[in-house]
C-alpha positions as CSV (number, residue, x, y, z in Angstrom):
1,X,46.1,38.4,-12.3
2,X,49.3,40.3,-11.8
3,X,52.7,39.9,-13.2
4,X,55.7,41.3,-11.0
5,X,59.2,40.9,-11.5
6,X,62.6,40.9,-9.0
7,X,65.7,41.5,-10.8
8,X,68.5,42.4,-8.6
9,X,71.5,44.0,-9.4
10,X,74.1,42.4,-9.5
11,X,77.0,43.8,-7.9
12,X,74.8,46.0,-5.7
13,X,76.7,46.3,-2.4
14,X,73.8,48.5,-0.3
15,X,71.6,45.0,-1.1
16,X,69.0,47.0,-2.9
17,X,66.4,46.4,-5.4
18,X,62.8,47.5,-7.2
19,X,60.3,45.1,-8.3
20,X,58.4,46.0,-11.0
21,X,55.2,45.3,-12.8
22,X,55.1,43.8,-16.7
23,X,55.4,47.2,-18.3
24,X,59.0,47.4,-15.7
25,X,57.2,50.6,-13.5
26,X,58.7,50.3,-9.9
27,X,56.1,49.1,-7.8
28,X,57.7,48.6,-4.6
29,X,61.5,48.8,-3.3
30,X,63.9,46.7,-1.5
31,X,66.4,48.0,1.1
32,X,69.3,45.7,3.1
33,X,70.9,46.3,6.1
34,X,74.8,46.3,4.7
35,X,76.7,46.2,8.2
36,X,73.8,46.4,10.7
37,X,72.6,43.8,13.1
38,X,69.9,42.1,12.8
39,X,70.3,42.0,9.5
40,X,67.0,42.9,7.8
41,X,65.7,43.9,4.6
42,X,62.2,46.3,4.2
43,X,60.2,46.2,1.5
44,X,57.9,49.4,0.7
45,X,55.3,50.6,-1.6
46,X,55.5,53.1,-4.1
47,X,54.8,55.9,-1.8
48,X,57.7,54.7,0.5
49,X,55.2,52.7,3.2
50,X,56.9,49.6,4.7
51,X,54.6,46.9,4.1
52,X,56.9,44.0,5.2
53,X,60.1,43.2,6.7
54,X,62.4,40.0,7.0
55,X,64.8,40.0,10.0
56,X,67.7,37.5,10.7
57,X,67.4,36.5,14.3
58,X,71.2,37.4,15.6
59,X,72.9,35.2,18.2
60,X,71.2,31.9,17.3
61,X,72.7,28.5,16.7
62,X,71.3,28.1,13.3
63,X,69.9,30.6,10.9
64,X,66.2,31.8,11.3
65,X,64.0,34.6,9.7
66,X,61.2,36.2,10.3
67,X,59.4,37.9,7.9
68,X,56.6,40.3,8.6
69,X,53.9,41.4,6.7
70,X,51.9,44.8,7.0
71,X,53.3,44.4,11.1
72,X,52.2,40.9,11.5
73,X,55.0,38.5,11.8
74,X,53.4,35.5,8.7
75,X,56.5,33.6,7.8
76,X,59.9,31.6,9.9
77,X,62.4,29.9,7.1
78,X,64.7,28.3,9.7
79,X,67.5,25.7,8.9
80,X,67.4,22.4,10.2
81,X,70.0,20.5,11.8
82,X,72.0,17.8,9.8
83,X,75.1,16.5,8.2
84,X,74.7,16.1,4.7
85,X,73.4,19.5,3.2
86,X,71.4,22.2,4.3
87,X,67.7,21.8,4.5
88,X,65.2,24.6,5.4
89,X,61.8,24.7,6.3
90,X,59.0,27.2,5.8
91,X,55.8,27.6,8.6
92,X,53.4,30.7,7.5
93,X,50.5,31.0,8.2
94,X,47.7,30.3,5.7
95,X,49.3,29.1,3.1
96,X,50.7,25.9,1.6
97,X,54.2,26.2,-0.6
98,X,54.5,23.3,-3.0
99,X,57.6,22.9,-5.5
100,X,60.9,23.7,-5.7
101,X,61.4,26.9,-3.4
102,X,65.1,26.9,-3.4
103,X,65.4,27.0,-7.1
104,X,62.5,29.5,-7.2
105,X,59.9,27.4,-8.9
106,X,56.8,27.2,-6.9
107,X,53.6,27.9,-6.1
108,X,51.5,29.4,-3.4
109,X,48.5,27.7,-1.8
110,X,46.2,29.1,0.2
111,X,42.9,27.0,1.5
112,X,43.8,24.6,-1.3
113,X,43.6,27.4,-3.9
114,X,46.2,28.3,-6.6
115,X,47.2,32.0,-5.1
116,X,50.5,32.4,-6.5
117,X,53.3,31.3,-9.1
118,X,57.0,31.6,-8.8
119,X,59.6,31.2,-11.7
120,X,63.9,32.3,-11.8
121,X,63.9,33.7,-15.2
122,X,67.0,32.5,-17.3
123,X,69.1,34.1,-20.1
124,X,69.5,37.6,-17.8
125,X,72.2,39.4,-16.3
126,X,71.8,38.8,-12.1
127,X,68.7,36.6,-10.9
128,X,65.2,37.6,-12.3
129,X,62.1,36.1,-10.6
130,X,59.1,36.4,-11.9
131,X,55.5,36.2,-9.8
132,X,52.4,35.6,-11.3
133,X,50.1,36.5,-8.6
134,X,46.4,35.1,-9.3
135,X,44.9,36.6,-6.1
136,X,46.1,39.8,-5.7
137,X,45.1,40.0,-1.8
138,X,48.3,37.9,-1.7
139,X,50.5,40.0,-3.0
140,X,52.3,41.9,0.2
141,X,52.7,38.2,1.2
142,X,53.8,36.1,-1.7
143,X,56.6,39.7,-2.5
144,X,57.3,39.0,1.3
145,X,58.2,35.4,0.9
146,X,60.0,35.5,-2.5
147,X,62.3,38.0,-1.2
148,X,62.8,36.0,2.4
149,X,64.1,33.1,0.9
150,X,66.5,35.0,-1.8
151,X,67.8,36.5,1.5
152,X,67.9,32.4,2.7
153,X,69.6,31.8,-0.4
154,X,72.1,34.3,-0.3
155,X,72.9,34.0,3.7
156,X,73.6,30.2,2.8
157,X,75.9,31.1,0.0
158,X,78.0,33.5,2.3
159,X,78.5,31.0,4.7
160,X,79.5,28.4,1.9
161,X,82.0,30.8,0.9
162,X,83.3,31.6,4.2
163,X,81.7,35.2,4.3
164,X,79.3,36.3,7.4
């Protein structure tokens, strides 16, 4: 079992992060696109190798990521259409998400098995997710998708607040 932890800053404007393990060493890094299009966000290692990548399809009708893991495209968070309030699904491959994903507090299936655990930490300064990653082949994969939907997340909030 490992223990990693996303705690953004929180006026960051270059969208950039580390994730760290329970003792808070970095163990991998996050890095936006400020002003480029697609938007995208890489994720690498702690020797700077890019093990995944989520990309906001430009020039759609409705918002859609891909997120891609070790160069295999493994996740699509698209938004479906309707009038009341935004809904988004979530097709990967392999695995099963059960909870409450948009309030970060869910867990990962994969086969039927308990892979993963996701939790938003309260009582800190910016969000804080913790992951508590039972099978640690997952990891690249559960980090992937954590961070894809905060990027959902925080797309949805710009365009709630008029922003792009």
């Amino acid at each position: 079992m490992k223990k990693l932890y996303i705690k953004q800053k929180v006026f960051s404007i270059g969208e950039s992060f580390t994730v760290t393990d329970e003792n808070e060493h970095p163990c991998y890094f996050v890095e936006g696109s400020f002003f480029k299009l697609p938007k995208h966000f890489l994720i690498y290692d702690d020797h700077q190798h890019e093990i995944g990548r989520i990309t906001k399809k430009t020039f759609a009708l409705l918002p859609k990521f891909f997120v891609e893991v070790d160069g295999s495209e493994m996740i699509t968070l698209k938004k479906e259409l309707t009038f009341l309030k935004s809904r988004y699904t979530i097709s990967a491959q392999e695995i099963e998400i059960q909870g409450n994903w948009w309030d970060m507090d869910f867990t990962v299936f994969a086969q039927g098995k308990n892979m993963a655990e996701i939790t938003k930490r309260w009582f800190s300064w910016g969000d804080t997710y913790e992951l508590t990653i039972l099978d640690e082949s997952m990891e690249r994969l559960v980090l992937s998708l954590v961070i894809a939907i905060d990027c959902v997340k925080a797309d949805e909030a710009a365009a709630n607040s008029g922003g792009s």
